[in-house]
N, C-alpha and C positions, 0 to 999 in steps of 0.2 A: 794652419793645421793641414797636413799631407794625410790622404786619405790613400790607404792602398789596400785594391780591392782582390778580389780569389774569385774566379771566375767562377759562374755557377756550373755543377757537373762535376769540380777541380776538388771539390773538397764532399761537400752533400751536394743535396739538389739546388741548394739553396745560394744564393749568393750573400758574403758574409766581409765585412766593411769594417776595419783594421782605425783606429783614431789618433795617431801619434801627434802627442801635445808637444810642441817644443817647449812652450813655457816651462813646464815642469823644471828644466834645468836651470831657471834663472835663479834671482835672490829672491827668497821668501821675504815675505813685508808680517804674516805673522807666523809664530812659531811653537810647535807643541815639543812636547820634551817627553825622555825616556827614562823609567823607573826598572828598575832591574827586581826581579819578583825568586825566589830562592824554595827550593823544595827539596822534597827527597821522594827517592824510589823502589821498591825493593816487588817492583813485578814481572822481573825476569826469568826467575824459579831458579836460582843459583844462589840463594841463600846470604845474599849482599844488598847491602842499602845503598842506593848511589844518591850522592849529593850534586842536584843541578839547577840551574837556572833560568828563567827565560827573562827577554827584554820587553817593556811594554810600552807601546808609544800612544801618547795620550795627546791630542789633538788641540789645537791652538784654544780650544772652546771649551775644553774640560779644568771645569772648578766645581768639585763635588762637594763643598763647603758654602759657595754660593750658588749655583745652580742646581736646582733637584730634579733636573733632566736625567736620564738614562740612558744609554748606548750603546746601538751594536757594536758585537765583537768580532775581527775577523783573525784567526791565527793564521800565521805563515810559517810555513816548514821550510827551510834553506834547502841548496843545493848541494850537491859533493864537494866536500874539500873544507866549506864553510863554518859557522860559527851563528850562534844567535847577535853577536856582536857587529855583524856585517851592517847593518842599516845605521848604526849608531856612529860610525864615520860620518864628521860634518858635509863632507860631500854628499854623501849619499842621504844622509838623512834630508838637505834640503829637497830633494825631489819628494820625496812624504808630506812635507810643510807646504808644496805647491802644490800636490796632489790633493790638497782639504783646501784650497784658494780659489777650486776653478767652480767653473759652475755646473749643479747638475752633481756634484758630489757632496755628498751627505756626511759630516764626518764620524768617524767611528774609532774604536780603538781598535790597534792591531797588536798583536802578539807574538815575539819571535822565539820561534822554539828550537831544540836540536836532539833528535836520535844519538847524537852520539853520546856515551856517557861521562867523557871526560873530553871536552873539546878543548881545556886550557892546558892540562898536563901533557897530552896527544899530540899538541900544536903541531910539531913538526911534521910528524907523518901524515897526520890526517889535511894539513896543508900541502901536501907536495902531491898525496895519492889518497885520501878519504876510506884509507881501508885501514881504518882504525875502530872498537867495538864501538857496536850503534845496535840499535834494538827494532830497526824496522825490516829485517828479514836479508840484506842483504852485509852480514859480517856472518860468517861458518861459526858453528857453533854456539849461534846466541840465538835463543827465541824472541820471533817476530812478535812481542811483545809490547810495542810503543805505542799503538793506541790503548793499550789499557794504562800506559803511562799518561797519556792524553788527558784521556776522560776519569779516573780515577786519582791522579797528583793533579796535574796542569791546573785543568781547567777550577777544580774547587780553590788553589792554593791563588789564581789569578782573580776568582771573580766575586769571590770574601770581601775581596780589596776594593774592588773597585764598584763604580754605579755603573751598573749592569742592569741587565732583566729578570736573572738567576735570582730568587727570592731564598734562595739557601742553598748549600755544596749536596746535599745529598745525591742521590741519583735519579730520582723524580722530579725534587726540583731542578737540578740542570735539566733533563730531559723534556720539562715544562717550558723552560727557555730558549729551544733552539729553533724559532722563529726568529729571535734576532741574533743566532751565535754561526758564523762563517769558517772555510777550513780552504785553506792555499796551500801552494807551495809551487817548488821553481824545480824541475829536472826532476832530481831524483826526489825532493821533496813535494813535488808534483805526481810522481808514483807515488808519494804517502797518500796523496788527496785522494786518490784512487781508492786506494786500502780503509783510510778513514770513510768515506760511502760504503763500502762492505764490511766495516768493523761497528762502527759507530753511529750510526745513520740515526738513529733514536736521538741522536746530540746535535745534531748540525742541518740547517735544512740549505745552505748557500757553500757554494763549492766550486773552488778557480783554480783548477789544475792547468798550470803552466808550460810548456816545452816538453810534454812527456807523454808516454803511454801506458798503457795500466800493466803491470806482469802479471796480475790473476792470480796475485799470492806467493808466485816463484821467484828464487834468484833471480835477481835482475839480470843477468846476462841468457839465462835460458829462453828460449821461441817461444811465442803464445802465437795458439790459432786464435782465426777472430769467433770460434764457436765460444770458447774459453772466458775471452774477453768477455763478449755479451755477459756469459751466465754470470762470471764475478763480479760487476756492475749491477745487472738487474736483478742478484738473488734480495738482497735488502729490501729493494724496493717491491718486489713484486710479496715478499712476507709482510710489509706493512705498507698497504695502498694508500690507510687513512693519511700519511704523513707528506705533506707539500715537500717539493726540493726543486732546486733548481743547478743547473750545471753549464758555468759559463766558463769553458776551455779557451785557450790560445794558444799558440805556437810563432816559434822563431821563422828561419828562412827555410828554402823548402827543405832542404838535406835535415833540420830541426822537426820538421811538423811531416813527414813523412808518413811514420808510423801513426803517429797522434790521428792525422788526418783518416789515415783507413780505417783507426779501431772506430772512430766517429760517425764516417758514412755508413759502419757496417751499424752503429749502435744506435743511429737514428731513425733506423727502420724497425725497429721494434715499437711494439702497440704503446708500451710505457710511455714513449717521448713525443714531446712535440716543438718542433724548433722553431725559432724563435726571440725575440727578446722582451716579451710583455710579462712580465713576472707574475700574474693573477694567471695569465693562459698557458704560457709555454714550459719549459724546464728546461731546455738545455740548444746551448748555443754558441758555434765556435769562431773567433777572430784570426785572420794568419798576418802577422808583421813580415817587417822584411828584417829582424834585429838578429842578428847574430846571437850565437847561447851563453848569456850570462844574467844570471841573479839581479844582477844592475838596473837591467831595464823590467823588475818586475812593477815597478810604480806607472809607464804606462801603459802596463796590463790589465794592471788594476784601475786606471783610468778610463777603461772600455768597460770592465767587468762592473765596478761600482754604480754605474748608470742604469744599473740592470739589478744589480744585487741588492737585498735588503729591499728593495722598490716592493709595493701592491700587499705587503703586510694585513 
């Protein structure tokens, strides 16, 4: 295991220890499998119902027929360009099936979602340049409406199904289960994870925003001051104190974690936080790789983050 480290000062004050597993890319010895979960939407106030789907991968350990265990959940929002179908490639799935094999990981289900509203008809454009309609704020003309798609479709339509913690879809009961229900994502879907902490926080208290920084609600290409940043981050949580969370960030190579890195040391210094990685004490906590920016290597992101997440319940 190559440890690469960010010097302290470089990032926060703090010095902050990066874990890449090489195993992950081996052959998995066991194997979990992916169910494809089917919904509809009609929360964008345009007077249409879109029909979508997300992918669920369910963990070498999961037999809700014999075992009456239950398990967290953690969803992942893709990056530009991408698809809910990205992790279901054999290649790429085997690092998910290594990622629940090491130790020290807990396994959970994960969930893969997509803003966009037609990512199979779209294929082509939204594969070449990702500016095809999506509902998290960054396609003109569409309201940033995807966390109500989230929390409102998603999540009742995923957790029906499965053995979870959610004791029913409503929104009390989801909102009663988000001690064990997590929210990711890679790039731009890493800006969702941003947006879901200021939209949805009552639903999620584990949160691993990937290679990105937060826009504070804007276009993704418009400047955010770091005043901006803060208050879109800390408005949630400073409305409801009673509610734990924690926020285990990572970042690519430095040109990747740049920005990520400044909104972090500016937002660490707020009373709110305390860094960290003891999940009963701290909330929020950043790793920097040396990986280049792609969705691929979100599994040993998540192999840093899961060590941390869900933990001290």
């Amino acid at each position: 295991m190559r440890k690469i480290i960010t010097l302290p000062g470089e990032v926060i004050d703090f010095e902050t220890v990066f874990m890449e597993n090489e195993a992950l890319a081996e052959e998995p010895v066991k194997k979990g499998r992916f169910e494809k979960v089917e919904y509809t939407t009609d929360v964008y106030e345009d007077g249409k119902t879109y029909s979508k789907y997300c992918n669920v991968y369910l963990p070498w350990c999961y037999d809700a027929e014999k075992d009456s265990r239950r398990f967290n959940i953690m969803y992942y929002q893709h990056g530009n360009t991408l698809d809910p179908d990205f992790f279901t490639d054999p290649e790429r799935k085997k690092t998910l099936d290594r990622l629940f094999e090491q130790e020290g990981i807990d396994p959970c289900i994960l969930v893969f979602t997509t803003y966009y509203f037609d990512c199979v008809t779209d294929a082509d454009v939204r594969a070449d340049t990702g500016y095809v309609p999506a509902g998290d704020g960054n396609y003109l003309g569409v309201k940033a409406n995807y966390w109500k798609e989230v929390v409102g479709d998603i999540l009742p339509a995923v957790e029906s199904r499965y053995a979870v913690y959610a004791e029913g879809t409503s929104p009390n009961e989801l909102k009663a289960a988000r001690d064990h229900r997590g929210f990711s994502g890679y790039s731009r879907g890493g800006v969702c994870t941003w947006y879901i902490i200021h939209n949805a926080f009552d639903y999620f208290r584990w949160y691993s925003p990937m290679s990105c920084h937060t826009t504070a609600g804007k276009y993704i290409q418009e400047p955010v001051t770091e005043a901006e940043a803060v208050a879109y981050i800390t408005a949630p949580i400073k409305a409801r104190p009673d509610l734990p969370f924690f926020i285990y960030a990572a970042a690519g190579d430095a040109t990747d974690a740049q920005l990520m890195k400044k909104q972090l040391k500016v937002l660490t210094k707020e009373p709110e936080f305390s860094f960290g990685t003891d999940g009963k004490t701290d909330n929020i906590y950043l790793t920097v790789s040396g990986f280049p920016h792609h969705d691929k290597y979100a599994p040993y992101y998540y192999y840093n983050a899961l060590q941390v997440l869900f933990k001290g319940i």
